[in-house]
C-alpha positions in Angstrom: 64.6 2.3 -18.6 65.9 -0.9 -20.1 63.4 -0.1 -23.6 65.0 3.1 -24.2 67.0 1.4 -27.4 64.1 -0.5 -28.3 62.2 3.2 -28.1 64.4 4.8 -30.1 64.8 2.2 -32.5 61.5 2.0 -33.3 60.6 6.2 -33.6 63.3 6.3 -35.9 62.0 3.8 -37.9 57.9 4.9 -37.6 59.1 8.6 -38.9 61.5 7.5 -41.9 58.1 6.3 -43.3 57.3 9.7 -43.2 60.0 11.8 -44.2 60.8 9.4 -46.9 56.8 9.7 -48.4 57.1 13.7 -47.7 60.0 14.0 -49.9 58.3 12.0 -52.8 55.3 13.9 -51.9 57.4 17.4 -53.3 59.4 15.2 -56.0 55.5 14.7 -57.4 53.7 17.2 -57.1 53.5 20.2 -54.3 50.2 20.6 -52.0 48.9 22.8 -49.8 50.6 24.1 -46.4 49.8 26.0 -43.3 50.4 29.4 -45.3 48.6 28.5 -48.8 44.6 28.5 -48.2 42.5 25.6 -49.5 39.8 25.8 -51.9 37.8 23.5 -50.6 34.7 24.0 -52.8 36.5 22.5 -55.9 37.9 19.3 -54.6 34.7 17.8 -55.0 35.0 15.7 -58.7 38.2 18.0 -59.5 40.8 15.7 -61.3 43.9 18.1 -61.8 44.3 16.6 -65.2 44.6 13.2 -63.7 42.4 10.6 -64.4 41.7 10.0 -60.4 39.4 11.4 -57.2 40.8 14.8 -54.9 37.3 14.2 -53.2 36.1 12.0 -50.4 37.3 8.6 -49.7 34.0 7.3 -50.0 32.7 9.4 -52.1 33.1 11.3 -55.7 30.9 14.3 -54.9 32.3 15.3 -51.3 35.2 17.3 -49.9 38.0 15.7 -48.6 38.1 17.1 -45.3 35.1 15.4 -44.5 37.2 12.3 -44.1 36.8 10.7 -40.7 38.0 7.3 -39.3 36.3 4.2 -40.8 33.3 5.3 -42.8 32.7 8.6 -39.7 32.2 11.7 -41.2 33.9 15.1 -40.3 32.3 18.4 -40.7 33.9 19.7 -44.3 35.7 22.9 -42.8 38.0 20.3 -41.0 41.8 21.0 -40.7 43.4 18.4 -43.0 46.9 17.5 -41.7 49.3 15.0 -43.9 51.3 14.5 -46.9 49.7 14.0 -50.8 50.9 12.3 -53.8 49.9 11.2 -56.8 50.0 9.3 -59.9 48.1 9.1 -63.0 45.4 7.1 -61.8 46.1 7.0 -58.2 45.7 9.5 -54.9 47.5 8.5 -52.0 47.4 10.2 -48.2 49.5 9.7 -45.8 48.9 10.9 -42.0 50.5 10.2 -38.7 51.0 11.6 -35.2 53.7 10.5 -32.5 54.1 11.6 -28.6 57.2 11.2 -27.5 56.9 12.4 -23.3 56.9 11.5 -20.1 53.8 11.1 -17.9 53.1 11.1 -14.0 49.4 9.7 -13.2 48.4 10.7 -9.6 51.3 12.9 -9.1 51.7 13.6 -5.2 51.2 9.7 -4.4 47.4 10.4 -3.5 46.9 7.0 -3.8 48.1 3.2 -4.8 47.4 2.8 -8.1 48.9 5.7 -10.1 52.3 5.4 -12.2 54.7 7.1 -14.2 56.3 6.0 -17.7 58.2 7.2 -20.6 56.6 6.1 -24.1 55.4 7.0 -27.2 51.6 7.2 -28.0 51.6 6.5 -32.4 49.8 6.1 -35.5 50.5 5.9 -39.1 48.2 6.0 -41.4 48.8 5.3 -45.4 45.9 5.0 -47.4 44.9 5.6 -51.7 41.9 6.1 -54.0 40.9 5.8 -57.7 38.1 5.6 -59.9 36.6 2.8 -61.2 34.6 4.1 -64.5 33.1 7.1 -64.6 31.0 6.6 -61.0 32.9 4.2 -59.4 35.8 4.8 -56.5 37.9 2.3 -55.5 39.7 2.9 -51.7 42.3 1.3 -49.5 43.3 1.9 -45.8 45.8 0.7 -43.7 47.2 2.1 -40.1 49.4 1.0 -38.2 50.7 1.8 -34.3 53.7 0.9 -32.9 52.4 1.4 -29.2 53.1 -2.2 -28.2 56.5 -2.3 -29.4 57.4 1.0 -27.8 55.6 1.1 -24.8 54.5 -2.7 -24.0 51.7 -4.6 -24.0 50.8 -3.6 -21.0 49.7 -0.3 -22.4 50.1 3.2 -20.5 49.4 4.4 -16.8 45.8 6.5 -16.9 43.8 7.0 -13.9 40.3 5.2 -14.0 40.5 3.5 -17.7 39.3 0.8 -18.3 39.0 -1.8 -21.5 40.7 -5.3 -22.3 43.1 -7.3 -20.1 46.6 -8.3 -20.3 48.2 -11.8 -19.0 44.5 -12.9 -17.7 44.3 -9.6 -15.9 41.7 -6.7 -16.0 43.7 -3.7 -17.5 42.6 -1.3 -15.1 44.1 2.2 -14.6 45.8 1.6 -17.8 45.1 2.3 -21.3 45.7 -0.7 -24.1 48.4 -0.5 -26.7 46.3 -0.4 -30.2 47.3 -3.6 -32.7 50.2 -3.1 -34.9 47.2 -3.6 -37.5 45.3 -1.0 -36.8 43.2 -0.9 -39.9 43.5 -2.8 -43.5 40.2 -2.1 -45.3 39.0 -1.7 -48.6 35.7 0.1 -50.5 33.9 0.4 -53.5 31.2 3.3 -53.5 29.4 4.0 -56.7 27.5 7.6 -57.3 24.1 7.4 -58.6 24.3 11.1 -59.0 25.8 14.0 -57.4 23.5 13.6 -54.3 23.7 10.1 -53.7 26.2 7.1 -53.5 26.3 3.6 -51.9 29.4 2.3 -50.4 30.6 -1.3 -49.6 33.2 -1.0 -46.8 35.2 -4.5 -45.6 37.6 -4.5 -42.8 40.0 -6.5 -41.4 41.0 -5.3 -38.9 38.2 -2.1 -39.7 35.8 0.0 -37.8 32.3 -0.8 -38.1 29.5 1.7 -38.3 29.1 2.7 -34.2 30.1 5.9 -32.2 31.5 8.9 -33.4 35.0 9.7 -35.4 37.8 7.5 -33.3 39.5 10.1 -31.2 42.8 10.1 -33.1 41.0 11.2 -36.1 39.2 14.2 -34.4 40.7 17.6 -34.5 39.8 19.0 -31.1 41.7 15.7 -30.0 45.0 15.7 -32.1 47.0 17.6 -29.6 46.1 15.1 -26.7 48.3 12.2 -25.9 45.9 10.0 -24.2 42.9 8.3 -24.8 39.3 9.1 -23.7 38.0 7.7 -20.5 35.0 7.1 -22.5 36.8 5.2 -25.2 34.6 1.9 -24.5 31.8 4.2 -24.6 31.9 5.7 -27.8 34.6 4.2 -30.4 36.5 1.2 -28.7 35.0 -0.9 -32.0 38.0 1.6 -34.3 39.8 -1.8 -34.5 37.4 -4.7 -34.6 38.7 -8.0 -36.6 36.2 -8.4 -39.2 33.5 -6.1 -40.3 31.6 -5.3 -43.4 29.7 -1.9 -44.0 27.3 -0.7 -46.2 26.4 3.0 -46.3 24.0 4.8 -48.9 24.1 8.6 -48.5 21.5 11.2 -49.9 22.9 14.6 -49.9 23.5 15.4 -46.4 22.5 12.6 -44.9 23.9 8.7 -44.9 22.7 5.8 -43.3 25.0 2.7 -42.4 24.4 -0.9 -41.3 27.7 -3.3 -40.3 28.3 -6.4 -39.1 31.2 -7.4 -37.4 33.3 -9.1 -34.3 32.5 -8.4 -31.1 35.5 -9.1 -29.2 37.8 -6.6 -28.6 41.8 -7.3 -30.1 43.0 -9.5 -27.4 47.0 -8.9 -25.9 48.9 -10.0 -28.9 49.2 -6.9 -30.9 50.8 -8.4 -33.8 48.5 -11.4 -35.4 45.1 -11.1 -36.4 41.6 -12.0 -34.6 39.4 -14.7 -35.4 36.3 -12.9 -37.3 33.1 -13.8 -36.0 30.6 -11.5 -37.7 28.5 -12.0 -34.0 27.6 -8.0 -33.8 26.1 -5.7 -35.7 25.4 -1.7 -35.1 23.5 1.3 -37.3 24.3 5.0 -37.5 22.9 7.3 -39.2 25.0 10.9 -40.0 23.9 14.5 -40.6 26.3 16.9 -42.0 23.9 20.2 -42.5 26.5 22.6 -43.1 30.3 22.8 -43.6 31.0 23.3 -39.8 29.0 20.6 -38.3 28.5 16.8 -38.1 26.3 15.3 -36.3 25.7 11.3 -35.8 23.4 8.5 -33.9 24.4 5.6 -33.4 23.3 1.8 -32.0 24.9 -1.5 -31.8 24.8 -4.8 -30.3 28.5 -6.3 -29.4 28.8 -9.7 -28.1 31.1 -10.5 -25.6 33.8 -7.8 -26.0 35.8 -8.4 -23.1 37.7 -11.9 -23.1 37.7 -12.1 -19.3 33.7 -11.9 -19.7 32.5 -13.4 -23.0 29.3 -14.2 -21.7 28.5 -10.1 -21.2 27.0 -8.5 -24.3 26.7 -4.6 -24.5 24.3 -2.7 -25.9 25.3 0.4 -27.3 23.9 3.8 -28.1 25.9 7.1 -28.9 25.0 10.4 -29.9 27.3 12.9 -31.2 28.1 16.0 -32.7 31.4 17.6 -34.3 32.2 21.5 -35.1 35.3 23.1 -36.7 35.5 27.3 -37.5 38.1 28.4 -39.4 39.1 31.6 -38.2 41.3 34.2 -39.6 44.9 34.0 -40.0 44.8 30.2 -39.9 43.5 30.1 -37.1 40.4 27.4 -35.9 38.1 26.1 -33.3 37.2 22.3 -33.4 34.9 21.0 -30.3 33.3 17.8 -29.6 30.7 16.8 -27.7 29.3 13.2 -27.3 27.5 10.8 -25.6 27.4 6.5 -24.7 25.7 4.2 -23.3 26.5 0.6 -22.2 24.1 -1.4 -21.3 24.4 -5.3 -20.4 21.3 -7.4 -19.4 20.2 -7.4 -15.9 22.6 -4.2 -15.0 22.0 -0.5 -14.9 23.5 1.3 -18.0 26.6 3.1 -17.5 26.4 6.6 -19.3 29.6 8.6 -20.5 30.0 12.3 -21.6 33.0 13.8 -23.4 33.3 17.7 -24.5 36.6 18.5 -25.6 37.7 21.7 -27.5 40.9 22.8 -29.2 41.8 26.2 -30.5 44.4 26.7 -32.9 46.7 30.4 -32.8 49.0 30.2 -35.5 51.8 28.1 -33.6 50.7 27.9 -30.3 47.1 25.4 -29.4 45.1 25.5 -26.5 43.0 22.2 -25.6 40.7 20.8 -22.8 38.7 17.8 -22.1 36.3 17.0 -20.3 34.8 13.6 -19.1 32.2 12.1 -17.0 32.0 8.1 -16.9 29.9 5.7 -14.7 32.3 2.8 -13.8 31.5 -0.3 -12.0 32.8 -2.7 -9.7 33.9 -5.5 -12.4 35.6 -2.6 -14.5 37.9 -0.7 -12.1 38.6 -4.7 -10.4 36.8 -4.3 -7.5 34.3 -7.2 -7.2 36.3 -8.5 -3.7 36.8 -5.1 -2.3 33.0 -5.2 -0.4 31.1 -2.8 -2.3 28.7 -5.5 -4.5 28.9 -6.3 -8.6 26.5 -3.8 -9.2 28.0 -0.4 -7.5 28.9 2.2 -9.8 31.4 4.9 -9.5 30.8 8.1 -11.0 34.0 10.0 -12.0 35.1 13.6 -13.3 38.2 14.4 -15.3 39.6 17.9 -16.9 42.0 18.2 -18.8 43.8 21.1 -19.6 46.9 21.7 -22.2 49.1 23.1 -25.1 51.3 22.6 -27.9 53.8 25.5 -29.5 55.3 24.4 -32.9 59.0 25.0 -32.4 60.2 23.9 -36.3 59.8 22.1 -38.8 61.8 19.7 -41.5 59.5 20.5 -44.8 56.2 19.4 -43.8 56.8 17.5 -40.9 56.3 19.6 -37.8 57.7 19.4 -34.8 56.1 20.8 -31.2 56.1 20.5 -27.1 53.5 20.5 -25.2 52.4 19.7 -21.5 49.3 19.3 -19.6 47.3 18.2 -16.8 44.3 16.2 -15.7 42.8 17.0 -12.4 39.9 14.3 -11.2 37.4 14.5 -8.5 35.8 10.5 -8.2 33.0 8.9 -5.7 34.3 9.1 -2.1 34.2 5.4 -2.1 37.4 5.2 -3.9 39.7 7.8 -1.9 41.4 5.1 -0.1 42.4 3.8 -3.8 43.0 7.0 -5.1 43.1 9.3 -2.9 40.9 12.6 -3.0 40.9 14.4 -6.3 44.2 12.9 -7.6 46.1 15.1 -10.4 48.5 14.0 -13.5 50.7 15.8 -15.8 52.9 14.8 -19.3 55.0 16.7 -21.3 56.1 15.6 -25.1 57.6 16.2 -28.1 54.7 15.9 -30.6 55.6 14.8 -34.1 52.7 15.1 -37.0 52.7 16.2 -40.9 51.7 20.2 -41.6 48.3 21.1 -42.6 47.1 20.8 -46.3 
């Protein structure tokens, strides 16, 4: 417990960021809230008298809602959670979530490589558009997480994750702290005409065009503290040191080629990578009504893992999004999605996610869940006897919610709990034990809904 001051210090300082922008944001100008309903089919173009976008951040002729991470698109009836302000030829957003709880993995000491923690899962995200001319936008991101400084480089305890290593070691059964520098991109997108636009998207770090919206930024995962098992399956490029987009869209549809690093953000979560520009990926999105999203998605990363440069993956995800409104301000967002990894002269390893979140005024229901083919090299097992190329199947369900207790103007405060219950090839039940179970509870921390 020896990082509780260090913990403390740092939440305090995360969340002043916020408070401090949501009291400018009501100085300036006042915005939506969970009680005032959103007209969504005039923020397209509509310029309150200001000489700036309400739309899209890549975009002059779509809602904002639509708004994913990187250049990912949402369906348009997405909830929108975060503080807004303005100037006369600016737009700025400003978004965030924190988990402050304590977890258990493999609660009932099934097996030998679960743990317990206090920490603080966090993101921040700050970011501002404006036009450039009449059919020119101009847009900045940046995000940043704390998760190193709070929790360690080491990352958190999480039953059968995998991705990136730590002091020349495999981070297995843990899930990596995200970089300090999450995200620092820019974008210019100019509109041919209401139906079509082309967008020049640089990052650095960014999030290249590959996999569906990063978890973080999906609503049927907002209430959830952890990460996906199949993280490195579908977006573990969201941070990738170096990467240039460009995207032309044509009404509902937009197509996207990037190039950027391969190599995952190595344990040093405050500098910046080396860009290599030695990957590249395409994905093409489908948005065919306000509810849905739907995207496809192949790349080519070279040597993401440090500990195994020489092992390129190929690979392919397919996705799709939905969010319902429902009365009373109430809502439905599910995802469903699939990845595959595939490095030469190995079997590809397949991952499913469907996860769901239902929203009743203040109390949220979620669930997840996950089915991920891991092999020997990822869960560390290449001198336990069972060969390079075994694979290991395994199943995890997830099931919790959040109440919002109060909140401090639009910051909102609510606890939540829940549990994960897995059920893994036999093969490993002297590892983990047989159908090992874990369980958080937190105080979540995140900006009202627009």
């Amino acid at each position: 417990m020896t990082r509780k001051p260090a913990l403390l210090f740092s939440i305090l300082y995360f969340y002043a960021l916020t408070v401090s922008a949501q009291h400018e944001t009501h100085a300036m100008h006042t915005m939506q809230t969970d009680s005032t309903p959103m007209a969504n089919d005039s923020m397209p173009g509509m310029d309150m008298n200001m000489d700036m976008p309400m739309g899209h951040s890549f975009s002059l002729n779509l809602p904002m809602n639509r708004n994913g991470s990187g250049t990912g698109w949402l369906p348009d009836a997405s909830p929108m959670y975060g503080y807004m302000f303005m100037s006369k030829k600016w737009m700025y957003m400003l978004h965030g979530n924190i988990f402050l709880r304590y977890e258990h993995q493999d609660i009932g000491s099934k097996g030998s490589r679960g743990g317990e923690k206090w920490d603080a899962p966090n993101w921040l995200m700050f970011m501002g558009q404006r036009k450039i001319g009449q059919k020119g936008l101009f847009h900045f991101s940046t995000m940043l997480s704390l998760d190193a400084a709070i929790g360690g480089n080491h990352g958190y305890p999480l039953l059968f994750q995998t991705g990136e290593s730590y002091r020349g070691q495999p981070l297995v059964d843990y899930q990596h702290p995200h970089d300090l520098f999450s995200e620092l991109s820019v974008a210019y997108t100019y509109a041919f005409n209401e139906r079509s636009d082309l967008t020049f998207y640089f990052g650095y770090p960014g999030e290249p065009a590959l996999g569906s919206v990063a978890f973080m930024h999906r609503a049927s995962a907002q209430y959830m503290p952890d990460a996906p098992l199949t993280h490195h399956w579908n977006d573990g490029t969201h941070i990738t040191f170096g990467v240039a987009t460009v995207g032309y869209r044509y009404d509902k549809w937009k197509l996207e080629v990037s190039s950027f690093t391969g190599r995952e953000p190595n344990e040093h979560r405050y500098d910046f990578d080396k860009m290599r520009f030695d990957s590249y990926s395409g994905r093409l999105s489908f948005a065919p009504s306000e509810n849905w999203s739907f995207q496809v998605s192949h790349g080519y990363i070279k040597g993401p893992e440090d500990l195994h440069p020489d092992e390129n993956v190929h690979r392919t995800t397919v996705s799709g999004i939905y969010s319902l409104p429902l009365k009373n301000y109430h809502a439905l967002d599910v995802t469903a999605l699939y990845g595959l990894n595939k490095v030469k002269g190995n079997d590809g390893e397949s991952g499913v996610l469907l996860e769901a979140a239902l929203r009743l005024k203040k109390w949220a229901l979620y669930t997840r869940y996950e089915f991920v083919q891991k092999d020997a090299e990822e869960l560390n097992l290449d001198n336990a006897g069972f060969g390079h190329d075994a694979i290991f199947p395994v199943n995890a369900l997830t099931l919790g919610l959040n109440r919002d207790l109060f909140h401090i103007g639009q910051t909102r405060f609510a606890a939540g709990a829940q549990a994960t219950g897995y059920a893994a090839d036999h093969r490993l039940d002297n590892l983990y034990g047989k159908n090992p179970w874990s369980g958080e509870v937190f105080l979540r921390i995140y900006p009202g809904k627009m």
